[in-house]
C-alpha positions in Angstrom: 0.4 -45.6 32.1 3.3 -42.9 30.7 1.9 -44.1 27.5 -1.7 -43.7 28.1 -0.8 -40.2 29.4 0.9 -39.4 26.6 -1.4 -40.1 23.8 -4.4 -38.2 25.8 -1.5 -35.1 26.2 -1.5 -35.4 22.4 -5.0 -35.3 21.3 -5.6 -32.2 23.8 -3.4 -30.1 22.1 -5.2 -31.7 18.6 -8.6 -30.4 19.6 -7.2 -27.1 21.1 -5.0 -26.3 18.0 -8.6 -27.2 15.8 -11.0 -25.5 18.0 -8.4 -22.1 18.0 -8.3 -22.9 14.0 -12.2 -22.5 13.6 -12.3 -19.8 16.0 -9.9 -17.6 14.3 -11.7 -18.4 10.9 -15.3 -18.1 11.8 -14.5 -14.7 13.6 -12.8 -13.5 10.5 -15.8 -14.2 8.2 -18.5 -12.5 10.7 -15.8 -9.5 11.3 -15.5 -9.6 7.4 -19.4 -10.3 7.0 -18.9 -13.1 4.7 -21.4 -14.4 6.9 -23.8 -11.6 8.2 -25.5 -11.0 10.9 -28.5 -12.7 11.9 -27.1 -15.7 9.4 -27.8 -19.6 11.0 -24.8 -21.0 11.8 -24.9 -24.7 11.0 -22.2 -26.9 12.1 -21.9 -29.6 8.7 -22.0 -26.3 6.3 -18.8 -25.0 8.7 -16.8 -28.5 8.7 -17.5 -28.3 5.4 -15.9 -25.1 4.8 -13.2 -25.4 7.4 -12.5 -28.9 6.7 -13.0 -29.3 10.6 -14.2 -31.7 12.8 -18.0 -30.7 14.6 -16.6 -31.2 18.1 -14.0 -28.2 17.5 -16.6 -26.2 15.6 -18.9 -25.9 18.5 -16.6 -25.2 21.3 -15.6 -22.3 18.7 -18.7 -21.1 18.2 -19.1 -21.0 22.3 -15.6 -19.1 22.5 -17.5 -16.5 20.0 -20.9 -15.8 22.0 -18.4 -14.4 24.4 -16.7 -12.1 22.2 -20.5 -11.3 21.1 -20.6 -11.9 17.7 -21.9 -15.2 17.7 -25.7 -16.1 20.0 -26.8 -19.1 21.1 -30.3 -19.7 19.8 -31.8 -21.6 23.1 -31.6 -25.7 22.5 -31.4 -25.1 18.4 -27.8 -23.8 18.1 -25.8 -20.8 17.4 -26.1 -18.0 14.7 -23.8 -14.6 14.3 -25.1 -11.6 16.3 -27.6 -9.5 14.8 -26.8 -5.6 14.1 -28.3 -2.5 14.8 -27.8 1.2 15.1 -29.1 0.3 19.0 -26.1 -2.0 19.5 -23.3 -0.1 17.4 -24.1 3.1 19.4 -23.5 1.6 22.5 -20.0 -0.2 21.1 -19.0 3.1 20.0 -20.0 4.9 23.1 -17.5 2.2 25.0 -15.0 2.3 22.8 -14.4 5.9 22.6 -14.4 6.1 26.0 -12.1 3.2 26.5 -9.8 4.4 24.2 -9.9 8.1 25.2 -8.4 6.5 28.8 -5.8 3.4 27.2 -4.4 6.4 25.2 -4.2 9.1 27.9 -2.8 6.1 30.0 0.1 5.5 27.4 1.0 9.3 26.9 1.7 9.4 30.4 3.5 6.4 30.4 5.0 7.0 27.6 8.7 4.9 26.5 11.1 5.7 23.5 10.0 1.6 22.6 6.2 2.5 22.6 6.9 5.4 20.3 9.3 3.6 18.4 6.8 0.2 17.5 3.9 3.0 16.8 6.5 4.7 14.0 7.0 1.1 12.6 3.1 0.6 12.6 2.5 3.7 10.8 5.0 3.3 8.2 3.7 0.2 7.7 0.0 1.1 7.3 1.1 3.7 5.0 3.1 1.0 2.8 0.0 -0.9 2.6 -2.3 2.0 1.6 0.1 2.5 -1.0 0.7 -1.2 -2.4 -2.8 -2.2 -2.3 -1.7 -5.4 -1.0 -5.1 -6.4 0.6 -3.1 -6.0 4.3 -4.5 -2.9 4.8 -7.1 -3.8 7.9 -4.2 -5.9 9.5 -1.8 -3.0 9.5 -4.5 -0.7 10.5 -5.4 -2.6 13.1 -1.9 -3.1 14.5 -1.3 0.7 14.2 -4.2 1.3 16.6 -3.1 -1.9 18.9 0.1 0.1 19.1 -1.3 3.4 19.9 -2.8 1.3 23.2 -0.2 -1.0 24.2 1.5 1.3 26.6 -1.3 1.7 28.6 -0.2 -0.8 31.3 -3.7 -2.4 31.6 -4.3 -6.1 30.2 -8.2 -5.9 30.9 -8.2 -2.5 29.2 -6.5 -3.8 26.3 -8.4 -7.0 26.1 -12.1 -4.7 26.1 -10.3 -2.1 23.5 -8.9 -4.7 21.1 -12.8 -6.7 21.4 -14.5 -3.0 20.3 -12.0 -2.9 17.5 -13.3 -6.3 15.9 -17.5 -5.4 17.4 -16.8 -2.2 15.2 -15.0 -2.9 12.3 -18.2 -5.6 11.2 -20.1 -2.5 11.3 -17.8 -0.9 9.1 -17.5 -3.4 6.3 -21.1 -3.9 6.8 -21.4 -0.1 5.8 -18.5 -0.5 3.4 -20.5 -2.1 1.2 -22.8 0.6 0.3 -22.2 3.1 -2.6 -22.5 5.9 -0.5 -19.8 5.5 1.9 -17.8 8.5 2.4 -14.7 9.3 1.0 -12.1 10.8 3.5 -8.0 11.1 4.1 -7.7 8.7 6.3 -3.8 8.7 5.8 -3.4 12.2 7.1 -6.0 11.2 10.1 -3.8 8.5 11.2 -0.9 11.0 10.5 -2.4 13.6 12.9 -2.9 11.0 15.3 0.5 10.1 15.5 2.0 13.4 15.6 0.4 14.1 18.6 1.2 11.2 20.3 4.7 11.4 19.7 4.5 15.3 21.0 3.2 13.4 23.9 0.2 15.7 24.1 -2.8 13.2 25.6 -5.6 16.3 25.0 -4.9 16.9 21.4 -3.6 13.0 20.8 -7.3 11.9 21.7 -9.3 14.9 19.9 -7.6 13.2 16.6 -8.3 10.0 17.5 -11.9 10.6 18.6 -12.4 12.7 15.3 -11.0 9.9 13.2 -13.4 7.8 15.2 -16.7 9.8 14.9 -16.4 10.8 11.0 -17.0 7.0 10.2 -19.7 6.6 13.4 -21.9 9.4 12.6 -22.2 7.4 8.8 -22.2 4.0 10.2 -25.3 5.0 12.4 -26.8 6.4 9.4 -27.0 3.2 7.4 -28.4 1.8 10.0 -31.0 4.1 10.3 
């Protein structure tokens, strides 16, 4: 019976490692658009790819309908979610507003730790501006994870850091076109900062919802 028990322990955490596995790599190539939206998702081309079994695949795809960038397409399977200037208005909308209360939130709960982690996550997004390393979107990211963290809300987080991944699809998706504005985006982030460590919540989100809109109002252009 321990044995039994055991083996079936064993191949649960198999399949949950695998299915975590797909679902971190599928949402990376719909965030990145290597597979855009509207694309068929088709469960031999993915194991395939991933070098995954179908079983993990599909319970993937199911974790992604929730984080909405993957639909179910009735009885005939999944594909990635479709874009338009309709849907990333409405993202933005949230997430500005989201945002504009996580960082108020944080400035008023504000910790010499918090500020010191958002110093380290700046630096480090300016090292990889600098280097050209290719980390740039994963320090950029965790800079404006950072910004957040302090807000003492898990569920506010969780909606803020889904937003984050819903937008930055639209941005690559826009990235890819000739015409996509070019901006100082280091001394954005660098305004940002200095008025969150001045612990000034009014000016601190102004910044941020300037940084914010400069890349909407294109984004919703291109998808004109």
């Amino acid at each position: 019976m321990t044995t039994s028990i055991n083996l079936n322990y064993k191949e649960v955490l198999f399949d949950t490692s695998a299915t975590q596995k797909a679902y971190r790599a599928i949402r990376q190539m719909i965030v990145l658009c290597t597979l855009p939206p509207g694309e068929k998702l088709k469960i031999q081309s993915l194991k395939t790819t991933l070098n995954i079994g179908a079983s993990p695949i599909r319970e993937a795809l199911s974790l992604l309908t929730s984080d909405l960038l993957v639909e179910r397409i009735d009885q005939r399977g999944f594909r990635v979610a479709a874009a338009s200037r309709e849907n990333f208005e409405e993202l933005f909308s949230l997430r500005c507003s989201l945002e504009d209360m996580a960082l108020r939130q944080c400035i008023a709960n504000a910790t010499d730790e918090w500020e010191e982690n958002l110093v380290l996550c700046h630096h480090r997004l300016g090292c990889s501006v600098r280097d050209k390393n290719g980390n740039f979107e994963q320090h950029h990211k965790a800079f404006h994870t950072a910004l957040l963290a302090n807000c003492g809300s898990s569920i506010l987080m969780k909606f803020c850091n889904q937003l984050y991944d819903l937008n930055v699809r639209y941005r690559n998706l826009a990235g890819q076109s000739s015409t996509y504005p070019l901006r100082d985006v280091t001394d954005e982030h660098a305004n940002i900062l200095q008025a969150a460590l001045a612990r000034d919540a009014n000016k601190a989100s102004e910044q941020l919802l300037t940084h914010y809109r400069l890349t909407g109002a294109f984004l919703a252009e291109q998808l004109s």
